[in-house]
C-alpha positions in Angstrom: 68.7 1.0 -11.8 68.0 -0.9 -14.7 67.9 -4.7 -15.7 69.6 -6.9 -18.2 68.3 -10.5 -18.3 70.5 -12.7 -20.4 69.2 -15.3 -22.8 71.3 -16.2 -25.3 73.3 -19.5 -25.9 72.8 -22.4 -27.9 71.4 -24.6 -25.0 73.3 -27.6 -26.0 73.5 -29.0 -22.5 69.4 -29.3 -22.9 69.8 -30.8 -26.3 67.0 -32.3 -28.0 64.7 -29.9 -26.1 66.8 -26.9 -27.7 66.8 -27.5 -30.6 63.6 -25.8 -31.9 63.4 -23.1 -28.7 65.0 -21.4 -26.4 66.5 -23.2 -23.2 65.3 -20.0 -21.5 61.5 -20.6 -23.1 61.6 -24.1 -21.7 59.2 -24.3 -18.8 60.0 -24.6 -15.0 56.8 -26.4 -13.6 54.4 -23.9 -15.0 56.2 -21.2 -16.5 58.6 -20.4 -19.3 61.7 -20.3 -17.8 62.6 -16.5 -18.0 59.4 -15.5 -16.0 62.2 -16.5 -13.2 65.0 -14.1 -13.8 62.4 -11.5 -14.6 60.7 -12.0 -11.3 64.1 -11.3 -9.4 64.4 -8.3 -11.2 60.5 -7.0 -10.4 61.4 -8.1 -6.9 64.5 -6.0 -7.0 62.5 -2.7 -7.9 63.7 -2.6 -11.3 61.1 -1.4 -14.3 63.2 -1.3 -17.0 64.5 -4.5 -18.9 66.8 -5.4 -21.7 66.3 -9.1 -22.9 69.2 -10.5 -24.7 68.4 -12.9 -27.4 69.5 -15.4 -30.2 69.1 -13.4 -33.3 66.4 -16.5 -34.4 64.5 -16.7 -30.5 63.8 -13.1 -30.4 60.3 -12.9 -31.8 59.5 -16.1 -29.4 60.2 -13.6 -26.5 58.2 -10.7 -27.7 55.0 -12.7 -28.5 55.5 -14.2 -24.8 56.6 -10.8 -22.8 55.8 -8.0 -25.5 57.1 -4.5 -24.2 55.9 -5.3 -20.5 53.1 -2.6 -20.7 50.8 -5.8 -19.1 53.2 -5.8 -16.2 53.5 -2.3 -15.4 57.4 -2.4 -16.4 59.2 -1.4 -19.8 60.8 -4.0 -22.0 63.6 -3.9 -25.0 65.0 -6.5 -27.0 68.8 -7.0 -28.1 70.6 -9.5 -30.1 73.8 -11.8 -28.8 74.8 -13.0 -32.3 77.2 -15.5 -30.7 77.7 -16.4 -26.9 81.5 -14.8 -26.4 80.8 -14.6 -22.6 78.3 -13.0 -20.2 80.4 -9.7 -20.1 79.6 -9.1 -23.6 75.9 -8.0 -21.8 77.2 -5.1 -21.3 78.8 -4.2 -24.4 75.6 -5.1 -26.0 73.8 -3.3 -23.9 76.1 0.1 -23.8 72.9 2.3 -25.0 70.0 0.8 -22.8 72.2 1.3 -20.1 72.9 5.1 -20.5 74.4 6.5 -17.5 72.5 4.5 -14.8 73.6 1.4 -12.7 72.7 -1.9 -14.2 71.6 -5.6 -12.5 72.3 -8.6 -14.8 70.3 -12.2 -14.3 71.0 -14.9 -16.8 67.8 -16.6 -18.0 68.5 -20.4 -16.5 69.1 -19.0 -12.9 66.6 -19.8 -10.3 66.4 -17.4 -6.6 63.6 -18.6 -3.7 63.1 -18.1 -0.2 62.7 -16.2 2.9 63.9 -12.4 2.5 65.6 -12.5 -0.6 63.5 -9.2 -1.8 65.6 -7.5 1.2 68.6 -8.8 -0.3 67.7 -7.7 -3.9 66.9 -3.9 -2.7 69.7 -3.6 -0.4 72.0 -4.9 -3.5 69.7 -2.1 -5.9 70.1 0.8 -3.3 74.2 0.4 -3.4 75.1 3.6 -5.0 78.5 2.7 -6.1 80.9 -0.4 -7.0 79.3 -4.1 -7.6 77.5 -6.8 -5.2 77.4 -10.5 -6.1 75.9 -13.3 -4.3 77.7 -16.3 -3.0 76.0 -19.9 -2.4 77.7 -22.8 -0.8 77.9 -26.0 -3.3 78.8 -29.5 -3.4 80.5 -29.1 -6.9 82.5 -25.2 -6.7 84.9 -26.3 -9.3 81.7 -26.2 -12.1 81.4 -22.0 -10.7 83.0 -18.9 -10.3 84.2 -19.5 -6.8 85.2 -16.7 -4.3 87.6 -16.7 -1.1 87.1 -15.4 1.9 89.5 -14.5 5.0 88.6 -15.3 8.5 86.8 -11.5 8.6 84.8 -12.9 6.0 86.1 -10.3 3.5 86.3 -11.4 0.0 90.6 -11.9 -1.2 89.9 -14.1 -4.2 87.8 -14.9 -7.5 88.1 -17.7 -9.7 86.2 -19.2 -12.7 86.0 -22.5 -12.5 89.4 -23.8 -10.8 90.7 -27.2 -10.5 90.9 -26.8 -7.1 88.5 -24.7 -5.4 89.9 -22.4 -2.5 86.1 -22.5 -1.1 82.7 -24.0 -1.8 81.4 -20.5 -2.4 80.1 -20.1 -5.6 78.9 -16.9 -7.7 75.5 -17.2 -8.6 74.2 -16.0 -11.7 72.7 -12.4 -10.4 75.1 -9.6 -10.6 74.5 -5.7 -9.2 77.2 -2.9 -10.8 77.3 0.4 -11.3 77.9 2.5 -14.2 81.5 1.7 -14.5 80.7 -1.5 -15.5 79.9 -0.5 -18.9 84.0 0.9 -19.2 85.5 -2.3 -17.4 83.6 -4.9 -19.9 84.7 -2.6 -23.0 88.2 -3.0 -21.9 88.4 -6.8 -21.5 90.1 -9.3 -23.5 88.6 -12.8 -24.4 89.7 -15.3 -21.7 91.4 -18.4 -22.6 87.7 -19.9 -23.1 87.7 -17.0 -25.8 85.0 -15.4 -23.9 84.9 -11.8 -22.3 84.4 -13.5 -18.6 82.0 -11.9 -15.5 84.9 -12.8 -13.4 87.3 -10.7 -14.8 84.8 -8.0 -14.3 84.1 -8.7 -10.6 87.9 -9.3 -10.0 88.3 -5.6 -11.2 85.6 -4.0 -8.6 87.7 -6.5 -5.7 91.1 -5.3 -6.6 89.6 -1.9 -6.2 87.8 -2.9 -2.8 84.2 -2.0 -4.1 83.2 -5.5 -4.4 80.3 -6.3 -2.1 79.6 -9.8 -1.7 76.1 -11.4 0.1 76.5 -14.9 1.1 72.8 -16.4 0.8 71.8 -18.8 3.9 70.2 -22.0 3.7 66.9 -20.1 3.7 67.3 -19.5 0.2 67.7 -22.0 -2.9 69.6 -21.4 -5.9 68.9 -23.6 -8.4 71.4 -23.2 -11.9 68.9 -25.4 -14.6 71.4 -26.0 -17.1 71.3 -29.6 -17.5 68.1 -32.3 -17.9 68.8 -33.3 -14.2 68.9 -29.4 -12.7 65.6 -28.5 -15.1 64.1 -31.7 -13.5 64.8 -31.1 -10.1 63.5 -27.0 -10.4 60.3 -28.2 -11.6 59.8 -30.6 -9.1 60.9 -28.0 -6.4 58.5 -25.3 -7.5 55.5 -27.4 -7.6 56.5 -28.9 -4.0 56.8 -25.3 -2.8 53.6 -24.2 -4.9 51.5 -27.4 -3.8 51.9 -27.0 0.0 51.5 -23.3 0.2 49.2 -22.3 -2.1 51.4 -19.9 -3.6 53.0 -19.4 -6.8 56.7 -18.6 -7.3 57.8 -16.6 -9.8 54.7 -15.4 -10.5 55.3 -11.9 -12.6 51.2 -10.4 -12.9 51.1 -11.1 -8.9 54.5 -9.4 -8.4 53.4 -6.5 -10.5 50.1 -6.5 -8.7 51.5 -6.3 -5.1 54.2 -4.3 -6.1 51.1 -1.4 -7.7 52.5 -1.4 -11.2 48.9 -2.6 -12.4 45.6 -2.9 -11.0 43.1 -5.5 -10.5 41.0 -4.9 -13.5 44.5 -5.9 -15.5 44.7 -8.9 -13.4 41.2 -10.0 -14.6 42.2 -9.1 -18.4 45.0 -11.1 -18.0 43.9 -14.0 -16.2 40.8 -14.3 -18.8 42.8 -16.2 -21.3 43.9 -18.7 -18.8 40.5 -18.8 -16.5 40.4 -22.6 -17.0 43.9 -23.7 -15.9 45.7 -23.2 -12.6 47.7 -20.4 -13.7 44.6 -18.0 -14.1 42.5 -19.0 -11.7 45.3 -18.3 -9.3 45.3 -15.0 -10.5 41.7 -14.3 -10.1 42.2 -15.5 -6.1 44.1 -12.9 -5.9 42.0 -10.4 -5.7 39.7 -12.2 -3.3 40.2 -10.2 0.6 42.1 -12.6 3.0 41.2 -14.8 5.4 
């Protein structure tokens, strides 16, 4: 399977802090922003990633990530020369893609907690049709919302109705196979005048290969598109990093752990960053445990 992380837009939600960057360069805490989509992907198994860009962010991107030879993992670049709709990843996308299945995170999304690699790999080892992920939320009608029947099988999808049918929202993390590529090329711009991810995951339901995992309260999804949201994230991660110990979203210790690099790149890495919090955390870990 291969990965598509999306990080276009304008970011005018985040405005003044967009102007000059990227919303998905802005940090979380301690770390640009994307180092969170491309965690979930790592986390998923996935080596291969195409980031989708801004025609003027893109360099900003490959001075942070390069071609992710330091992470053990191989990354591309692409250009979204106007935000017409998270479909369009795919259209964009057509020749990174090839033949293979494909996983899509946009860039402002946000995945912690307890066993979400098992629902990441479960989602990845699918060999056909598409698997979303549904959170409960106070505010459904800002989301692509999907029903449910009392068997829990999904009947319904809807982007951002009036009047929700549930409070079970889509979250920005998206597994499909290869006919994904053929369903996007054949969409028409929505009313919004976008080419809409709904309309692509209503086409997998209407053909009964939609799998949908509802995440439990053991897991957060945080969606940090507004001054509030990027607030609270930050705050969350350095609670969660500040009583544990551990860092979230960490890519080099994924890659580590994971055996895509060894401890002598750790200590290559983490020599830049030796005097900060970041890279002495990287040094511990390659201390044995307690």
């Amino acid at each position: 399977m291969k990965g598509i992380i999306l990080a276009g837009g304008s970011g005018t939600r985040l405005y003044p802090l967009t102007i000059a960057m990227s919303k998905q360069l802005v940090p979380i805490y301690n770390k640009p922003m994307v180092y969170y989509p491309l965690s979930t992907l790592m986390l998923a198994g996935i080596r291969e990633i195409l980031v989708i860009t801004t025609p003027h962010d893109q360099e900003a991107f490959r001075r942070l990530l390069g071609d992710g030879k330091q992470l053990g993992i191989h990354i591309e670049y692409a250009v979204q020369p106007s935000p017409d709709g998270l479909a369009q990843a795919f259209i964009i996308g057509r020749e990174f893609i090839g033949r293979q299945s494909v996983a899509l995170a946009l860039g402002d999304n946000v995945f912690y907690g307890h066993g979400l690699p098992e629902y990441l790999r479960r989602a990845a080892r699918r060999p056909s049709g598409a698997t979303v992920f549904a959170y409960w939320v106070r505010d459904p009608e800002r989301y692509g919302v999907v029903e449910f029947d009392r068997e829990g099988r999904a009947i319904g999808l809807e982007e951002k109705p009036a009047k929700p049918r549930s409070s079970w929202a889509v979250t920005g993390l998206y597994f499909y196979d290869n006919d994904v590529v053929r369903i996007a090329d054949g969409l028409r711009p929505s009313k919004r005048g976008e080419l809409e991810i709904t309309d692509v995951n209503r086409t997998y339901l209407e053909a009964a290969t939609l799998h949908v995992e509802r995440l439990g309260r053991g897991i957060a999804w945080l969606d940090t598109g507004t001054h509030e949201a990027l607030l609270q994230a930050s705050t969350f991660i350095q609670t969660i990093e500040e009583r544990q110990g551990l860092m979230v979203a960490c890519v080099e210790e994924i890659a580590y752990k994971m055996g895509y690099i060894t401890a002598e790149d750790i200590l290559r890495i983490a020599g830049p960053m030796e005097k900060n919090l970041y890279g002495q955390y990287l040094i511990r870990l390659l201390e044995p445990e307690p």
